[in-house]
Kinemage of the C-alpha trace (Angstrom):
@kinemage 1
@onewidth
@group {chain A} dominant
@subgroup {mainchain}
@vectorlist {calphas} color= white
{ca unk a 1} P -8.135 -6.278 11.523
{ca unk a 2} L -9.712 -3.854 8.732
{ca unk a 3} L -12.871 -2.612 9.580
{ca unk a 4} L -15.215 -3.108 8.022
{ca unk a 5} L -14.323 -7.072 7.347
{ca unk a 6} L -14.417 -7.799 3.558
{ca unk a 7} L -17.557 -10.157 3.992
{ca unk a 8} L -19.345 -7.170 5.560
{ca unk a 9} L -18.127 -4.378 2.598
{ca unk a 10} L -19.576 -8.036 0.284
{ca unk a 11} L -22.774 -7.849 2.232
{ca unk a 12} L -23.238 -4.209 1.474
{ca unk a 13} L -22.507 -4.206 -2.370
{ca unk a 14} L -24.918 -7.171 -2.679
{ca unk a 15} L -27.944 -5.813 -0.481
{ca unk a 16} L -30.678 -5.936 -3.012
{ca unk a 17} L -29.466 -8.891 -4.890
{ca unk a 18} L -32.666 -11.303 -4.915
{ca unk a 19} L -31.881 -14.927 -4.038
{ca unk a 20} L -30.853 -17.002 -7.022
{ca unk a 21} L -29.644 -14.022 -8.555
{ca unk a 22} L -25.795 -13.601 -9.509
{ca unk a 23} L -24.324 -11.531 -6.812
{ca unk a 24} L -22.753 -8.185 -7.918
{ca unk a 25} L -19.294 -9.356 -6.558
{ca unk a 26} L -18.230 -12.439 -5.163
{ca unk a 27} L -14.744 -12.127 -3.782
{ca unk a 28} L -12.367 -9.826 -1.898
{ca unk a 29} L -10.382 -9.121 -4.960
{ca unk a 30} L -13.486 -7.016 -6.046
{ca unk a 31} L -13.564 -5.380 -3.075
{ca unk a 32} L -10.283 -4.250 -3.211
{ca unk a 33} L -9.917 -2.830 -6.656
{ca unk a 34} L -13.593 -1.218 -6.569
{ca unk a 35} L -11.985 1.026 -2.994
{ca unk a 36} L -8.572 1.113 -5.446
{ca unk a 37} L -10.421 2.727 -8.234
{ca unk a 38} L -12.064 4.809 -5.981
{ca unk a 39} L -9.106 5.854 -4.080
{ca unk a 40} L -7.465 6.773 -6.878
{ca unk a 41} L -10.231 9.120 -8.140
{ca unk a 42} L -10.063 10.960 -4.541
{ca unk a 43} L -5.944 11.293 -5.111
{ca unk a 44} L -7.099 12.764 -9.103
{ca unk a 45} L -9.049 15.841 -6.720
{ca unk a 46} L -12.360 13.956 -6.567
{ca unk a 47} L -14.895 15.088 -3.767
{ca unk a 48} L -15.314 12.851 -0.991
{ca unk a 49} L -18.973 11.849 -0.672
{ca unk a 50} L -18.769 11.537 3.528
{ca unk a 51} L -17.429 13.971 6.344
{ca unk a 52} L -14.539 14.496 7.535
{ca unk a 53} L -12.641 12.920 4.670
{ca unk a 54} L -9.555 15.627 4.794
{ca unk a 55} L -7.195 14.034 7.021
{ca unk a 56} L -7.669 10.405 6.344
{ca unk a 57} L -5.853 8.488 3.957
{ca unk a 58} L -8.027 7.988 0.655
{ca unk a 59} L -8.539 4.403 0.599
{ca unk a 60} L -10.206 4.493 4.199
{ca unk a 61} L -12.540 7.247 2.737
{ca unk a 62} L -13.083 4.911 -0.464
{ca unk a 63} L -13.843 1.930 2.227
{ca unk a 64} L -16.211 3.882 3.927
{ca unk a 65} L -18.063 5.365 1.169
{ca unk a 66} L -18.315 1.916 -0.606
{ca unk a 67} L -19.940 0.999 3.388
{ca unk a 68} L -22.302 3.768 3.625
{ca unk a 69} L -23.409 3.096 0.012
{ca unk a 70} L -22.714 6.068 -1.157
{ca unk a 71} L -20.547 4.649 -3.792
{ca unk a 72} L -21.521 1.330 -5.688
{ca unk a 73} L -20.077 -1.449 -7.804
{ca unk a 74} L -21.600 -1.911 -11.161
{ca unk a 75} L -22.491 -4.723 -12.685
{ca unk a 76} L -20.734 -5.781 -15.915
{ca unk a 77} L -23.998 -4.980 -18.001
{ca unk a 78} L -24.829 -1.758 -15.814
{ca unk a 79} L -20.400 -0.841 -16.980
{ca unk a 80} L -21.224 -1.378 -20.431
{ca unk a 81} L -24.174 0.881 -20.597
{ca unk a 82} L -22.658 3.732 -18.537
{ca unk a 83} L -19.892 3.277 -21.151
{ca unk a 84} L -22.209 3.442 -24.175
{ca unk a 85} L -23.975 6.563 -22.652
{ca unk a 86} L -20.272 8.224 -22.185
{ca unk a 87} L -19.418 7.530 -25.961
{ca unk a 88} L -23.171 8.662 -26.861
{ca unk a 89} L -22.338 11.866 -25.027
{ca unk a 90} L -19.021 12.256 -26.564
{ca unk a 91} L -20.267 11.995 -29.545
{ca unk a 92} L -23.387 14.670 -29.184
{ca unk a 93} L -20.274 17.036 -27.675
{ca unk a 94} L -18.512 16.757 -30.860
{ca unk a 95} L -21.436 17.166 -33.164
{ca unk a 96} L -22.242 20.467 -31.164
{ca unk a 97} L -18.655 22.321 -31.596
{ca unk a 98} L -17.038 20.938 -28.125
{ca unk a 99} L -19.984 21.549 -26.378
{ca unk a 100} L -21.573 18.785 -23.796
{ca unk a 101} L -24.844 17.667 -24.545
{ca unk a 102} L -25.774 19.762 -21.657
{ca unk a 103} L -24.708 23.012 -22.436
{ca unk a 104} L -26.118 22.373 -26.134
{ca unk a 105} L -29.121 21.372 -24.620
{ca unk a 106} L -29.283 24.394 -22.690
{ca unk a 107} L -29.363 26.593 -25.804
{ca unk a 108} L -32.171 24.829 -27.746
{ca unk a 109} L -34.466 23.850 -25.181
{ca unk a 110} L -33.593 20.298 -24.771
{ca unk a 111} L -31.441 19.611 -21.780
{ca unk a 112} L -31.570 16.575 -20.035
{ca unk a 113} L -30.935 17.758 -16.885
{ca unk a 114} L -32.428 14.625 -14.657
{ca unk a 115} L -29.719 12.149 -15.827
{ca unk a 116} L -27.121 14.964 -15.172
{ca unk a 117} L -27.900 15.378 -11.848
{ca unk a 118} L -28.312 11.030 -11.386
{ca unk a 119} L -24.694 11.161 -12.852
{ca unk a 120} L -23.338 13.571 -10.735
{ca unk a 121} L -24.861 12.448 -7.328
{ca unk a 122} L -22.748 9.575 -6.703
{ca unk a 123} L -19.518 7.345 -7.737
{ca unk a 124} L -19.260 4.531 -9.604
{ca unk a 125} L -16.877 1.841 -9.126
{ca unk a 126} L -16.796 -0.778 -12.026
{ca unk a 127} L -17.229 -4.698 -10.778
{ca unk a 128} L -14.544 -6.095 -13.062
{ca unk a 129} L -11.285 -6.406 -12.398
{ca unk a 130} L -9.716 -5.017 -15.765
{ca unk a 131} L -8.436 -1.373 -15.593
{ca unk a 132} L -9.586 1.404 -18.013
{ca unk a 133} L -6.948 2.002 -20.728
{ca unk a 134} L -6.811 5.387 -18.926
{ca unk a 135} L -5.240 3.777 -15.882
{ca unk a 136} L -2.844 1.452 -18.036
């Protein structure tokens, strides 16, 4: 038996859904390539967000992140505008030489350094089931 149960790890990702509200996910399929993704980006040298992560197997750390809530599921609309800020960003970086937004920022006075940090405190695992062209 896999602990947690899928209907708990569904529980979890739809906490602070209000009732009559879409839920975030809605089946076990979800589930499972949400902890895929994220297992994957621990393989790639990603930092595990909870303790004692080093000798487990990466998909039990993605489980129990995704159970703490210290990763999330997005929604499809929350996917599309992360991936509108990344191309935004890319974008900026290329019309400043290479440079991030960031370190461009940095020099003129105008970093942005709150949605930085927001971006770097936590993982994001995409709701759909679809992979990124990077993972094709």
């Amino acid at each position: 038996m896999i602990h947690p149960s899928y209907v708990d790890l569904m529980k979890v990702v739809n906490e602070g859904v209000e009732e009559g509200e879409e839920p975030v996910i809605s089946s076990r399929y979800s589930i499972v390539m949400a902890t895929a993704r994220r297992a994957r980006q621990l393989v790639a040298g990603d930092d595990p967000l909870t303790e004692d992560a080093e000798n487990r197997k990466a998909l039990s750390v993605a489980v129990e992140e995704l159970n703490e809530g210290k990763i999330r599921i997005l929604t499809d609309e929350e996917k599309a505008e992360m991936d509108a800020r990344r191309e935004e960003e890319a974008r900026n970086a290329k019309n400043h030489g290479g440079r991030t937004q960031e370190e461009a920022g940095a020099e003129d006075g105008t970093s942005d350094a709150g949605e930085t940090a927001e971006a770097e405190g936590s993982a994001e695992a995409p709701a759909d089931a679809q992979e990124d062209e990077e993972d094709a």
